[in-house]
C-alpha positions in Angstrom: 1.0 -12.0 17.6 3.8 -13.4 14.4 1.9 -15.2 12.2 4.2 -19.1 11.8 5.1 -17.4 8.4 6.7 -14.4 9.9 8.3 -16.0 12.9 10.1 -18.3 10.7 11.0 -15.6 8.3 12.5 -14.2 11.4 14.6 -17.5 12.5 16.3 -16.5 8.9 17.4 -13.1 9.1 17.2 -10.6 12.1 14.0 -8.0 11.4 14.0 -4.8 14.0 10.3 -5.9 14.5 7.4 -8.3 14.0 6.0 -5.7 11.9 9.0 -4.8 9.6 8.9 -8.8 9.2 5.3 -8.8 8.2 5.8 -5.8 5.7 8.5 -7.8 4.2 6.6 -10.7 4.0 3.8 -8.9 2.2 6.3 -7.0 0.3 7.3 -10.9 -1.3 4.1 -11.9 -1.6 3.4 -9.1 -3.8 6.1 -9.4 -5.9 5.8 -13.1 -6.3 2.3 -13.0 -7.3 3.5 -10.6 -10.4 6.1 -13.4 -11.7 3.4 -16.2 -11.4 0.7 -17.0 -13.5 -2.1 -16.4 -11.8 -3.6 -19.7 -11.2 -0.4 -20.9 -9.7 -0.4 -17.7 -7.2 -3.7 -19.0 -6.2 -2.9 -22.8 -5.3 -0.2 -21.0 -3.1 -2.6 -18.9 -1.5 -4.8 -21.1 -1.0 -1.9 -22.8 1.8 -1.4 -19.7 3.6 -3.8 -17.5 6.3 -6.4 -15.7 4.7 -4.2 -12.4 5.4 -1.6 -13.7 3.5 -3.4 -14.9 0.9 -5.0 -12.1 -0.4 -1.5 -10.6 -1.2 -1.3 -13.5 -4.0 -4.3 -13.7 -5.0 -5.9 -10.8 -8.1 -8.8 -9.1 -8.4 -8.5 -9.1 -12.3 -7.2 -11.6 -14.8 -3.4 -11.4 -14.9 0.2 -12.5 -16.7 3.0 -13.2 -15.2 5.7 -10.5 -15.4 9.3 -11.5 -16.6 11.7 -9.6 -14.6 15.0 -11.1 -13.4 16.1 -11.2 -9.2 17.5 -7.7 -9.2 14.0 -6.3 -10.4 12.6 -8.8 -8.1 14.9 -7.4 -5.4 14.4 -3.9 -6.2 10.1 -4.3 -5.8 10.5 -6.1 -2.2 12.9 -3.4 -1.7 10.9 -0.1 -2.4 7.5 -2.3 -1.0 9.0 -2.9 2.2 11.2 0.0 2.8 14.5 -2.4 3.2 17.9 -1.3 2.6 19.7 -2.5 -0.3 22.3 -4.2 1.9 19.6 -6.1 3.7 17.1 -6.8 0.5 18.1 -10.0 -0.5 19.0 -11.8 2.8 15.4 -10.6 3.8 13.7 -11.7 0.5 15.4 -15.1 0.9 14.2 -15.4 4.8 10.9 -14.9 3.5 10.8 -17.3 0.8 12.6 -20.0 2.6 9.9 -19.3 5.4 7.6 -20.3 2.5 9.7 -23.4 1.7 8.9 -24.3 5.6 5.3 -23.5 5.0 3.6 -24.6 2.1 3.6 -28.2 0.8 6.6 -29.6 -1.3 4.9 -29.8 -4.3 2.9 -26.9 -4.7 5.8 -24.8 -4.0 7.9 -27.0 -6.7 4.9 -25.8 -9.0 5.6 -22.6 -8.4 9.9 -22.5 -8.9 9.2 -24.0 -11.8 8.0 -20.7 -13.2 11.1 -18.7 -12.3 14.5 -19.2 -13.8 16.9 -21.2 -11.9 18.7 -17.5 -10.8 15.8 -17.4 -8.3 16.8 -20.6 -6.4 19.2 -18.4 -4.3 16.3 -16.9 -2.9 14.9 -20.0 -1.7 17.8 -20.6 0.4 18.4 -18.6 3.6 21.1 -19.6 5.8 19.5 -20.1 9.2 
């Protein structure tokens, strides 16, 4: 059964299955726990199901990485197995299914971190 996180990921962009969704959904996860500092990728997991949170949280102390949306894009992409055409639009449903999910201000917490280019992201068309 779709987790609320993947069925609203899915009300966002067309996946060919719940489990291509949840790939992608841990496939952002993943990447966005390497652009935020670590203690902020915890207060986000901390908001999400246990099997979601363990994609942001580390085992080790860790930086944030500084990589711009293509490199972003291009992580989701080869961690998911998406096509370029369909990388973004995917990445955004996913992180706009966060937006839905986690509370106003912890997420604002987070966006803060990334440059403004990332606010695209945030912004699926439903």
């Amino acid at each position: 059964m779709p987790t609320e996180l993947v069925e609203h990921a899915r009300e966002y962009d067309s996946f060919d299955s719940d489990e291509h969704a949840e790939e992608t959904v841990v496939a952002v996860l993943e990447t966005l726990a390497e652009r935020l500092s670590e203690g902020e990728a915890e207060d986000l997991a901390e908001q999400l199901p246990t099997k979601y949170a363990n994609e942001l949280q580390s085992p080790a102390p860790r930086h944030p990485q500084k990589y711009s949306v293509p490199e972003f894009l291009d992580r989701v992409e080869r961690r998911a197995d998406l096509d370029y055409e369909g990388r973004e639009p995917k990445t955004a449903a996913v992180l706009t299914a966060l937006v839905d999910t986690v509370s106003g201000d912890e997420l604002a917490l987070a966006r803060e971190q990334l440059p403004e280019e990332y606010d695209r992201l945030f912004e699926a068309d439903a």
